[in-house]
C-alpha positions as CSV (number, residue, x, y, z in Angstrom):
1,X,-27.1,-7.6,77.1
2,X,-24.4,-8.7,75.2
3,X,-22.6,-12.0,75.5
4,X,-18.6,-11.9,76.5
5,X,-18.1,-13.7,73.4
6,X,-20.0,-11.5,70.8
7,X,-18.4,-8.5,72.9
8,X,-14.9,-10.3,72.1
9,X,-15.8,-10.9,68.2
10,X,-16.8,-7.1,68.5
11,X,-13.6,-5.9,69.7
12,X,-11.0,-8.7,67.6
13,X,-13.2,-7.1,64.3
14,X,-13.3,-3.7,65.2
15,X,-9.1,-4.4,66.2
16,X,-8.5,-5.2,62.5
17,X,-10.2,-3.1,60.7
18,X,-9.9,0.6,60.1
19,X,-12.6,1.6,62.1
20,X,-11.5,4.2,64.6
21,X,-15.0,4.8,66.2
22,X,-18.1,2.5,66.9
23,X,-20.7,2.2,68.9
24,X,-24.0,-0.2,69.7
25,X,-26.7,0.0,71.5
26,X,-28.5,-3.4,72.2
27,X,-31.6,-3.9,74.7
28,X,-30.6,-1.3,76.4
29,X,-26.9,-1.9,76.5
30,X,-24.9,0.4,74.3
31,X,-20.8,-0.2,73.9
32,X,-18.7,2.1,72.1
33,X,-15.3,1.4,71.1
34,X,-12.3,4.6,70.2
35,X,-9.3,3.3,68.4
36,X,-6.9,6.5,68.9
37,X,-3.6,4.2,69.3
38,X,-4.9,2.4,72.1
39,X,-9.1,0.6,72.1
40,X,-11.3,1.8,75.1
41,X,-14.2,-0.1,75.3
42,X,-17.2,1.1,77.3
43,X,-20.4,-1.3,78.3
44,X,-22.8,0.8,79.6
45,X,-26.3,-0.8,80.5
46,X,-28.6,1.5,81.4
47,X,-30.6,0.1,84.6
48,X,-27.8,-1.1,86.7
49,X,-25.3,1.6,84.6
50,X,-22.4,-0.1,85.1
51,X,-19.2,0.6,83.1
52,X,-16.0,-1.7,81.6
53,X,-13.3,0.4,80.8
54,X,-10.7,-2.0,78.8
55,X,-7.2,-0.3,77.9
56,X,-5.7,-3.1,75.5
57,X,-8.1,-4.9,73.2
58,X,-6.0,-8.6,74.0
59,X,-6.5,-8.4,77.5
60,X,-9.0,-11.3,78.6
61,X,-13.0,-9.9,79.2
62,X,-13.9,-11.5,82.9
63,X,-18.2,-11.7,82.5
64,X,-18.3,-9.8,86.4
65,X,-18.9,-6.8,85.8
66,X,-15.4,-4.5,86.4
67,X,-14.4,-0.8,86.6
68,X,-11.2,-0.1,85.6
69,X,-9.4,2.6,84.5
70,X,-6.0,3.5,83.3
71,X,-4.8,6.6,81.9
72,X,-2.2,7.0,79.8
73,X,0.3,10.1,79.7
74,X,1.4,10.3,76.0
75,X,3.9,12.8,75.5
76,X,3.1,14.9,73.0
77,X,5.0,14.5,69.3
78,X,6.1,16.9,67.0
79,X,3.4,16.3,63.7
80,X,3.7,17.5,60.5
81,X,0.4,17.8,59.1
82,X,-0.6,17.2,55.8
83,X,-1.7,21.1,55.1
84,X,1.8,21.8,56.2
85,X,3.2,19.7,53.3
86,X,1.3,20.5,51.0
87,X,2.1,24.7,51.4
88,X,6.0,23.3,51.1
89,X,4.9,21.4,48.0
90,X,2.8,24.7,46.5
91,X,6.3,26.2,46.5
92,X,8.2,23.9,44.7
93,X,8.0,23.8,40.9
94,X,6.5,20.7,39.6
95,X,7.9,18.8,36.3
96,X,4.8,16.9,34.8
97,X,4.8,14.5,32.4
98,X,3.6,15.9,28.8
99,X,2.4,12.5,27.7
100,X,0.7,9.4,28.8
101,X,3.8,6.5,28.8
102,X,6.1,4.8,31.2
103,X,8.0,7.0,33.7
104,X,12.0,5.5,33.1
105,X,14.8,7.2,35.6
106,X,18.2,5.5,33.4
107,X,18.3,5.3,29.7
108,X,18.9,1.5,29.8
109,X,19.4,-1.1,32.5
110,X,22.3,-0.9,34.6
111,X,23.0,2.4,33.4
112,X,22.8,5.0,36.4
113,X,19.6,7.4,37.0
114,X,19.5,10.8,35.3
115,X,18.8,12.5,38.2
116,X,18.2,12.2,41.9
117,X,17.0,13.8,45.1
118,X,19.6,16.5,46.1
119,X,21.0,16.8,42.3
120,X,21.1,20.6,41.0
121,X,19.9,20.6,37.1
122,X,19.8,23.3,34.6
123,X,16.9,24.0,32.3
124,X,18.6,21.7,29.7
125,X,18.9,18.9,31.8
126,X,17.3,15.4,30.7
127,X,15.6,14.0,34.1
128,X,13.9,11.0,32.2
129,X,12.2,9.2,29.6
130,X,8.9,8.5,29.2
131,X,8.1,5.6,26.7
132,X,4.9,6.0,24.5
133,X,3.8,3.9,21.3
134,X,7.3,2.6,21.6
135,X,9.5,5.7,21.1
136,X,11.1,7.2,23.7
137,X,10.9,10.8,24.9
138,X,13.7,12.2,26.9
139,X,12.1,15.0,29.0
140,X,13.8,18.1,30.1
141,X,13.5,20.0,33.3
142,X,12.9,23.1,31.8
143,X,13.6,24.9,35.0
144,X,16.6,25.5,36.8
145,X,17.2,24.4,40.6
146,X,17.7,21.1,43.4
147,X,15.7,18.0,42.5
148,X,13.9,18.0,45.7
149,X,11.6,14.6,45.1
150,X,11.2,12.0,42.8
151,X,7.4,11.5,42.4
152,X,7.2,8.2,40.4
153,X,8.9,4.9,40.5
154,X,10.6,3.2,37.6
155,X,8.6,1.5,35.0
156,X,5.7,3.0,36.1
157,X,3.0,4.1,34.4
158,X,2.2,8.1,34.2
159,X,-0.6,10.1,32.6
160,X,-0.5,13.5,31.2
161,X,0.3,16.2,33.4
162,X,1.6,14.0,35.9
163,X,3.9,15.1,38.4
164,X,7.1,13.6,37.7
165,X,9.3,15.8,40.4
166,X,9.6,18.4,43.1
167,X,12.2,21.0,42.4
168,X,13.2,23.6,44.7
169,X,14.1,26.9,41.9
């Protein structure tokens, strides 16, 4: 059986991490810990079967064994799923960078941005500059719509065929 201060270690650890999901089983004691917004911690040994339910991982671990259990009514929240994004994202026309440079949104400091979210551009329209081998490239948009997204940050680095920014045609 597991000590209440390796259990504690157990759950502090598994309470910083990323884990979501573990579980142990030692001399016949196994413990399994969920991390869906809130820890539940179960001790299960398997002669006497007893069970500690534990709702909040800060709340103190007496060594008595306890059954306790809470449950939590979580209304449910709208989501927007990453699939869901991504088929909004299919239908928006991309503007990639043709080279491998330094994304820049002004065309010098303190100037103001060529374009941003919300901005309606022409296929003409310069949206940056990308900086290789120390010449600079203005890119055009080549396409004609709303600038929906701005992909990259200033000064960052991009590589070829990049997506710079969402534009809804």
């Amino acid at each position: 059986m597991l000590k209440i201060h390796e259990l504690r270690e157990i759950i502090r650890l598994i309470d910083q991490s990323s884990i979501q999901e573990f579980e142990l089983e030692n001399e016949g004691s196994k413990v399994t810990i969920r991390k869906p917004g809130h820890s539940t911690v179960q001790v299960v040994e398997q002669p006497a079967s007893v069970q500690v339910v534990q709702t909040a991982p800060a709340a103190p671990i007496t060594e008595q064994p306890v059954v306790q259990e809470k449950k939590e009514e979580v209304a449910p929240q709208p989501v927007v799923t990453a699939q869901v994004q991504a088929q909004e994202e299919e239908q928006l026309h991309k503007i990639v960078s043709p080279m491998v440079g330094t994304f820049y949104s002004k065309p010098e400091p303190g100037a103001p941005t060529y374009v941003q979210p919300g901005d309606k551009i022409n296929a003409n329209t310069i949206v940056c500059i990308v900086e290789a081998m120390k010449l600079f490239n203005e890119i055009e948009a080549e396409v004609s719509g709303e600038i929906v997204k701005v992909l990259v940050q200033d000064g960052q680095l991009v590589e070829y065929g990049q997506p710079l920014f969402l534009v809804k045609p």
